[in-house]
C-alpha positions in Angstrom: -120.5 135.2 -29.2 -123.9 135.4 -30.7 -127.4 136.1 -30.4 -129.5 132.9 -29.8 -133.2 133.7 -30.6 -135.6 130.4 -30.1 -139.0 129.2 -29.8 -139.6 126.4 -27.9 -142.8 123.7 -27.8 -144.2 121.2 -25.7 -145.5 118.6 -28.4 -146.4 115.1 -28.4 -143.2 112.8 -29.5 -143.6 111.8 -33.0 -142.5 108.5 -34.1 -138.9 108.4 -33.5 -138.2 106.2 -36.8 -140.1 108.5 -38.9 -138.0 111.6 -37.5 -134.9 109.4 -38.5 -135.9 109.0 -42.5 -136.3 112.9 -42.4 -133.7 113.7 -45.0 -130.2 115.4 -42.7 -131.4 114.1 -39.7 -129.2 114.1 -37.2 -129.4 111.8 -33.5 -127.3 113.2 -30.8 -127.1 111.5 -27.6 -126.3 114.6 -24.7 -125.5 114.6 -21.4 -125.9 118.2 -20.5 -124.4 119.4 -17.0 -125.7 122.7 -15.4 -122.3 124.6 -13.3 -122.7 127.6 -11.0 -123.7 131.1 -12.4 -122.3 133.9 -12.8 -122.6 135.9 -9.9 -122.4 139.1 -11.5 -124.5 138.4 -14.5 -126.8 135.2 -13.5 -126.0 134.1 -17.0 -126.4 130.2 -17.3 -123.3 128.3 -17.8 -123.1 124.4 -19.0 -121.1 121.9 -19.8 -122.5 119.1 -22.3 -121.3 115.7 -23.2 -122.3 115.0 -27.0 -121.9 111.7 -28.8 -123.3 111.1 -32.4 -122.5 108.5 -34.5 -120.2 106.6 -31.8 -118.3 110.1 -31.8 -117.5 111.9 -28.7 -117.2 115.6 -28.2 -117.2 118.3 -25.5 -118.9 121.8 -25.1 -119.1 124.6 -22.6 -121.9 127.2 -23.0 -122.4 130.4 -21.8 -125.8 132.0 -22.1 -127.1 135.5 -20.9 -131.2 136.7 -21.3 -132.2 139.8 -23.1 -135.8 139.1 -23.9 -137.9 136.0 -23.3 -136.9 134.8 -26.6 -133.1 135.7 -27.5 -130.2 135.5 -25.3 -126.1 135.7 -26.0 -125.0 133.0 -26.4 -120.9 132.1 -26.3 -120.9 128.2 -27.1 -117.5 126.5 -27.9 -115.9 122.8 -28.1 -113.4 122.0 -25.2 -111.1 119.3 -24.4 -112.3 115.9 -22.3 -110.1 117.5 -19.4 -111.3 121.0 -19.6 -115.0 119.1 -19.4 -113.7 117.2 -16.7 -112.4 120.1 -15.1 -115.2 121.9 -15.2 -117.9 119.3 -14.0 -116.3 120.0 -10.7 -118.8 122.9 -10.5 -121.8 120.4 -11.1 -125.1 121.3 -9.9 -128.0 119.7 -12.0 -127.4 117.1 -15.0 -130.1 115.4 -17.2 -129.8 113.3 -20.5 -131.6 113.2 -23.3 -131.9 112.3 -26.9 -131.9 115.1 -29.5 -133.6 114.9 -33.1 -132.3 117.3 -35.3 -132.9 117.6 -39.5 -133.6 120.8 -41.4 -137.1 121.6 -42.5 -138.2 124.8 -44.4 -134.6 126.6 -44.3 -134.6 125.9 -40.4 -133.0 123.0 -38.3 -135.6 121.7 -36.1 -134.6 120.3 -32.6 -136.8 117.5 -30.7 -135.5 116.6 -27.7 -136.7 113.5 -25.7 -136.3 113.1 -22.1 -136.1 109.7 -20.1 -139.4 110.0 -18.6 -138.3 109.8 -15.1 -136.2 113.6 -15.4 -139.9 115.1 -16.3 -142.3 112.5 -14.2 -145.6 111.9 -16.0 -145.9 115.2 -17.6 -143.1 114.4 -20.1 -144.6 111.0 -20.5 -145.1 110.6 -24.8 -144.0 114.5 -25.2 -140.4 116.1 -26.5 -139.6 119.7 -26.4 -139.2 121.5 -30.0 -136.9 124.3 -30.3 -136.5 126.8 -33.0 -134.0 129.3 -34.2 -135.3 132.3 -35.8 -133.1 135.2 -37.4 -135.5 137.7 -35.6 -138.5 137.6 -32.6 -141.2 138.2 -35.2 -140.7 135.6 -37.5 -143.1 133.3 -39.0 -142.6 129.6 -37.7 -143.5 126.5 -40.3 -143.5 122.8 -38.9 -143.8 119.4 -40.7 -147.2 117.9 -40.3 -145.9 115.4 -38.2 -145.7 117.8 -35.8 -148.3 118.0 -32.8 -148.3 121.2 -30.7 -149.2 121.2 -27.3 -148.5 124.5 -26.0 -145.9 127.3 -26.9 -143.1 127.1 -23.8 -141.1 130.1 -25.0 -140.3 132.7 -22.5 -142.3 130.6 -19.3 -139.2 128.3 -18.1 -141.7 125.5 -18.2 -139.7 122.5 -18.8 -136.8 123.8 -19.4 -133.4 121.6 -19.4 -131.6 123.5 -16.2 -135.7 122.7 -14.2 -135.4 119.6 -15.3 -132.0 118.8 -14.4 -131.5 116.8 -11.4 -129.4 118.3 -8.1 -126.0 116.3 -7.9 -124.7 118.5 -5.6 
């Protein structure tokens, strides 16, 4: 277990080729499955299906809010039948297409949604995400990078809103 602290973005999507010549960049192709919560806690469990270079692998997620921006977060890689076992608790799936390279001792995360999960307001935009080591630190982007609007802390457009009932 850890503590996850993030900031997330609404920006416009850059040009997916030049985010592939950034230098580590990684292209992970995710198919991430929302299950019931916790009753107890409410904390957010998922289930995520991750293939990157023609490789396949499994992870369940467990995350619990503290504070707008940081959360516990217990992430681990499981078996295909432990993910299959699992999905059985399905409520809300979306895919998307992550971008992630590391830029100013950071790894930044783009993630780009088939338009039809966000309707026309994802239409040309990604979601940036950031890990920070603490809530008040400083943020740098490339210049490639075109903010729209901070999303941390508001649940606007995030993954389990835009996932889709298939339950």
């Amino acid at each position: 277990m850890s503590i996850e602290t993030e900031r997330k973005f609404l920006i416009k999507l850059p040009d997916t080729e030049l985010i592939r010549k950034c230098e580590g960049c990684r292209v992970l192709d995710i198919v991430q499955t929302y299950l019931t919560d916790e009753a107890n806690t409410g904390a957010e469990r998922r289930i995520r299906k991750v293939v990157e270079d023609g490789e396949t692998r499994y992870i369940f997620t467990r995350k619990e809010h503290i504070t707008k921006m940081s959360r516990i977060e217990d992430e681990r890689e499981i078996s295909y039948e432990e993910y299959k076992a699992l999905y059985a608790e399905a409520k809300g799936e979306l895919t998307k297409t992550r971008y992630a390279f590391p830029f100013s001792g950071k790894v930044i995360e783009i993630d780009a949604y088939p338009y039809e999960i966000g309707g026309d307001a994802l239409a040309g935009c990604a979601v940036l995400e950031l890990e920070l080591e603490s809530e008040d630190e400083a943020i740098n982007l490339p210049d490639f990078i075109n903010v729209i609007r901070e999303l941390t802390g508001t649940g606007e457009y995030s993954n389990k809103k835009l996932a889709k009932k298939i339950r």
